[in-house]
C-alpha positions as CSV (number, residue, x, y, z in Angstrom):
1,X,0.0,0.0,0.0
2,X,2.2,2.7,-0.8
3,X,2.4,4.5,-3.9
4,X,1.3,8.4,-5.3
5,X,1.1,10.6,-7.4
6,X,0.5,15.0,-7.3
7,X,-3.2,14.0,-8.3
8,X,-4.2,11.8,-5.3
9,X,-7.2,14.0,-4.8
10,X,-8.5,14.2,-8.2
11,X,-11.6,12.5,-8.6
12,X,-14.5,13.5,-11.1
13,X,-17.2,12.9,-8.1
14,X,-17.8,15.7,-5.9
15,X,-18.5,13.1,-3.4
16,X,-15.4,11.3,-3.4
17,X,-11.9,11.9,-2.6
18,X,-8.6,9.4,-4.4
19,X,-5.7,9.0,-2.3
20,X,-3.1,7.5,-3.8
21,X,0.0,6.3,-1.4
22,X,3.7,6.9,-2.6
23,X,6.9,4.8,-2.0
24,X,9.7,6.5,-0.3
25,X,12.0,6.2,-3.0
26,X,9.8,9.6,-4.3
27,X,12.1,11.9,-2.3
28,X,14.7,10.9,-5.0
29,X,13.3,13.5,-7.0
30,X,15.9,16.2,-5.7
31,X,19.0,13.9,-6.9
32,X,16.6,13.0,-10.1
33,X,16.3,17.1,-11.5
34,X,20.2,17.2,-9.7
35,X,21.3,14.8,-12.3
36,X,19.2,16.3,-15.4
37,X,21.0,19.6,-14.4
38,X,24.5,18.4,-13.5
39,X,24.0,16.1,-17.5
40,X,23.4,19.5,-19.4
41,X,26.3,21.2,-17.6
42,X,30.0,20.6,-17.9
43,X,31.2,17.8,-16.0
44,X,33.5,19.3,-13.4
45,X,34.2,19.6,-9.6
46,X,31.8,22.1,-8.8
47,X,28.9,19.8,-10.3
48,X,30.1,16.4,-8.8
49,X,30.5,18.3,-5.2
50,X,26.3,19.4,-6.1
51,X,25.3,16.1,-7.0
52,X,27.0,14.2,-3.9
53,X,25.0,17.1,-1.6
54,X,21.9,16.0,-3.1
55,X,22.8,12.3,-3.2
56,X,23.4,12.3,0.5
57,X,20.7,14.7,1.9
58,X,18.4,12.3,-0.3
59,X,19.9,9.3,1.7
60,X,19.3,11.5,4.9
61,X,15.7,12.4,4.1
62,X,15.0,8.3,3.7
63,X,17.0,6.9,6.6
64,X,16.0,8.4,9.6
65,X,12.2,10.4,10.6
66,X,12.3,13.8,11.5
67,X,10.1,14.8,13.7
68,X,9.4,18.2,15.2
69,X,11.9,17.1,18.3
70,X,14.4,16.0,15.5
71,X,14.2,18.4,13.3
72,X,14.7,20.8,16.4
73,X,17.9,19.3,17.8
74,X,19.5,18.5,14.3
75,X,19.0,22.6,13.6
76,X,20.7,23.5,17.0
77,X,23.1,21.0,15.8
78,X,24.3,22.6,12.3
79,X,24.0,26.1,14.6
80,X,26.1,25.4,17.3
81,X,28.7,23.3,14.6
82,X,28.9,26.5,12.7
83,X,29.2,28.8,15.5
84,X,32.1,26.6,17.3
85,X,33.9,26.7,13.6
86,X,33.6,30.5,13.5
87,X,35.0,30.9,17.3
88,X,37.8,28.2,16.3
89,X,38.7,30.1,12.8
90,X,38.1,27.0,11.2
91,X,35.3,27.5,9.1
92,X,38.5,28.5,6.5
93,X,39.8,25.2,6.8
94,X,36.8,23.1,6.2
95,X,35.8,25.3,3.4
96,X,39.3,25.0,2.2
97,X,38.8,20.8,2.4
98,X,36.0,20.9,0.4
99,X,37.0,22.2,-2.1
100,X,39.8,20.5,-2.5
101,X,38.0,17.5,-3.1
102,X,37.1,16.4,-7.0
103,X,34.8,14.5,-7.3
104,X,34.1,14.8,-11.3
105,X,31.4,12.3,-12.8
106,X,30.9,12.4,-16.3
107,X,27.6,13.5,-18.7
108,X,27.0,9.7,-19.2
109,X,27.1,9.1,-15.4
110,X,24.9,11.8,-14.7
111,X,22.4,10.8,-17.8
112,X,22.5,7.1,-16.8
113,X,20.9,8.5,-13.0
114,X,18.7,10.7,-14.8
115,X,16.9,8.6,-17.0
116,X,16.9,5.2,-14.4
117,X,15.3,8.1,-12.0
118,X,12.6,8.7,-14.7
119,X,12.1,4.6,-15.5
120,X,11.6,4.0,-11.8
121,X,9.3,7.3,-11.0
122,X,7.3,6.0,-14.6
123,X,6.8,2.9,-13.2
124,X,5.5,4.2,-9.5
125,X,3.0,6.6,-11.6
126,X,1.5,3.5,-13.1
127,X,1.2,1.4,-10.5
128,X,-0.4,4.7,-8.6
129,X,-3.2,3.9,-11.3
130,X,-3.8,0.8,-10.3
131,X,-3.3,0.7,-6.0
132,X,-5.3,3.1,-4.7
133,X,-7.7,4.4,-2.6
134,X,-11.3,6.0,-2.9
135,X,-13.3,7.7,0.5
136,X,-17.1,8.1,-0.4
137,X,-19.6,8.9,2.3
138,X,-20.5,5.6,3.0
139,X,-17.7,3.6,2.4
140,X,-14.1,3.5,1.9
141,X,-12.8,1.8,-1.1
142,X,-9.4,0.1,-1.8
143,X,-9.1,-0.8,-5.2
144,X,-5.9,-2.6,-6.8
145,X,-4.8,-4.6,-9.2
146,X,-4.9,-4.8,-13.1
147,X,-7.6,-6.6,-13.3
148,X,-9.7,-4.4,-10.5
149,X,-10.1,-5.9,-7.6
150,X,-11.3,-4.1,-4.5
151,X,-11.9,-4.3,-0.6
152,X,-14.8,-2.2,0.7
153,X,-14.9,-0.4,4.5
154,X,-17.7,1.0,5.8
155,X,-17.5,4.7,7.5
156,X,-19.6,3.0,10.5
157,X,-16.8,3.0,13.3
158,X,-14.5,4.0,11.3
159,X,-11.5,6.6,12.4
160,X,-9.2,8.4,10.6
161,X,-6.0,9.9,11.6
162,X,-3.8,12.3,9.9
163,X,-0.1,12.4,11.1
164,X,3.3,14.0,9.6
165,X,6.1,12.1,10.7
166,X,8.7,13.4,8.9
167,X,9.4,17.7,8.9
168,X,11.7,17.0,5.8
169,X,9.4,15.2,4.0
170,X,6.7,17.3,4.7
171,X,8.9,20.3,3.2
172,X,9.9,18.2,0.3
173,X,6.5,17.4,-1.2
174,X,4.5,18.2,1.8
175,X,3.5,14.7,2.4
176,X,2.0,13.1,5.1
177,X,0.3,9.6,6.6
178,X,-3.0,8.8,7.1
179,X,-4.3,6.0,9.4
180,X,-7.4,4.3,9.4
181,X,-8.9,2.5,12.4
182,X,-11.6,0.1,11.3
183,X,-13.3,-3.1,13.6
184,X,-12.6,-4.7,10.2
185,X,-9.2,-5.3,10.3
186,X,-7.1,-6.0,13.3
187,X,-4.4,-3.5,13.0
188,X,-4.8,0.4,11.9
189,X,-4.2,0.5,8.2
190,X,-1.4,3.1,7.0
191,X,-1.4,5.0,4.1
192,X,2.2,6.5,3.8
193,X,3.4,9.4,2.0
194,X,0.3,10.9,0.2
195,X,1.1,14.2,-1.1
196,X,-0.8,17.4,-0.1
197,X,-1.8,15.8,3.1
198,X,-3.3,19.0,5.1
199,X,-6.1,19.9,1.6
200,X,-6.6,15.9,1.4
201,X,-8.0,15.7,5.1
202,X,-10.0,18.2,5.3
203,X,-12.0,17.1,2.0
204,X,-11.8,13.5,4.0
205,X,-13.3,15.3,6.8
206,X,-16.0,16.7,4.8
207,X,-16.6,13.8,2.6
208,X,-17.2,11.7,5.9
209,X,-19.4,14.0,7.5
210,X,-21.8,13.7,4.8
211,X,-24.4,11.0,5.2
212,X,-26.1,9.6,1.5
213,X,-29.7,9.8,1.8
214,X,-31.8,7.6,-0.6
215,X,-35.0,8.8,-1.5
216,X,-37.0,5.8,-3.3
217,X,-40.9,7.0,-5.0
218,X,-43.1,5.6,-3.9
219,X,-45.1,3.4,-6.1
């Protein structure tokens, strides 16, 4: 269940809200537009030393969960690192190391990342079409598979939770979980990493606090 795309609230009924889960490997797209840029440069220090900072905050962003206490201490962090460099007059030095480092990749290298980038983000777009989720009034619907198949909740007892677990992801593409709590299923079911997660949950919020009403004539 994870996978997204920037239209996981699209849906042609007024009545209905998609959400449509993403994988992790999503926050690649910084290293992805990195690689496009560093390809129609010239290959030199200045662009390998950008493509390893966003190749490494990338692998930051996905290994560890920043929450608000996180994000908090690792700022203090990066403050009190670069005040203790001024006060030591070392902030020369390290900026001095840097550069001396050369790390030079060539166009091919950064058009190989580029385009494997755009084959793997194609690929999560598709399945996006195909694992979903749909919340109605009534019900909540999980659809997946190429030949549809589906799994029906209904709103009845049903809770919903929206949480951000991660500041940096949040920032990145301003993403978010949401957690369902349902006497259906035996643990909370987690949608991870939908995109646009604050406008999302407040159209859940409204689609769920609308009740269907079927009038039937009478003959």
């Amino acid at each position: 269940m994870t996978d997204a795309t920037p239209d996981s609230s699209s849906s042609a009924d007024p009545l209905s809200v998609i959400v449509r889960p993403l994988p992790k490997v999503v926050f690649f797209y910084l290293t992805w537009l990195v690689s496009l840029l560093c390809a129609l440069l010239t290959p030199d220090a200045s662009t390998g030393l950008i493509w390893m900072g966003a190749f490494f905050f990338n692998l930051l962003v996905i290994s560890f969960d920043f929450n608000e206490e996180r994000s908090l201490i690792a700022g203090l962090c990066l403050v009190v690192t670069a005040l203790a460099l001024l006060y030591f007059d070392a902030l020369g030095s390290v900026s001095a190391w840097f550069s001396s480092l050369q790390p030079v990749m060539s166009t091919t290298f950064y058009w190989m990342i580029f385009l494997g980038f755009t084959a793997v983000f194609t690929s999560v777009w598709l399945r996006t079409r195909f694992d979903y989720w749909e919340f109605r009034p009534n019900e909540v619907i999980h659809r997946y598979g190429v030949f549809p198949k589906m799994k029906r909740y209904s709103t009845e007892n049903l809770r919903w939770d929206k949480t951000v677990p991660d500041m940096l992801e949040r920032l990145m593409l301003g993403t978010g979980s949401i957690v369902l709590t349902t006497p259906h299923e035996k643990h909370p079911v987690v949608l991870e990493h939908v995109m646009r997660i604050g406008k999302l949950d407040d159209r859940i919020a409204d689609i769920l606090g609308v009740k269907q009403v079927v009038h039937l004539d009478k003959p």
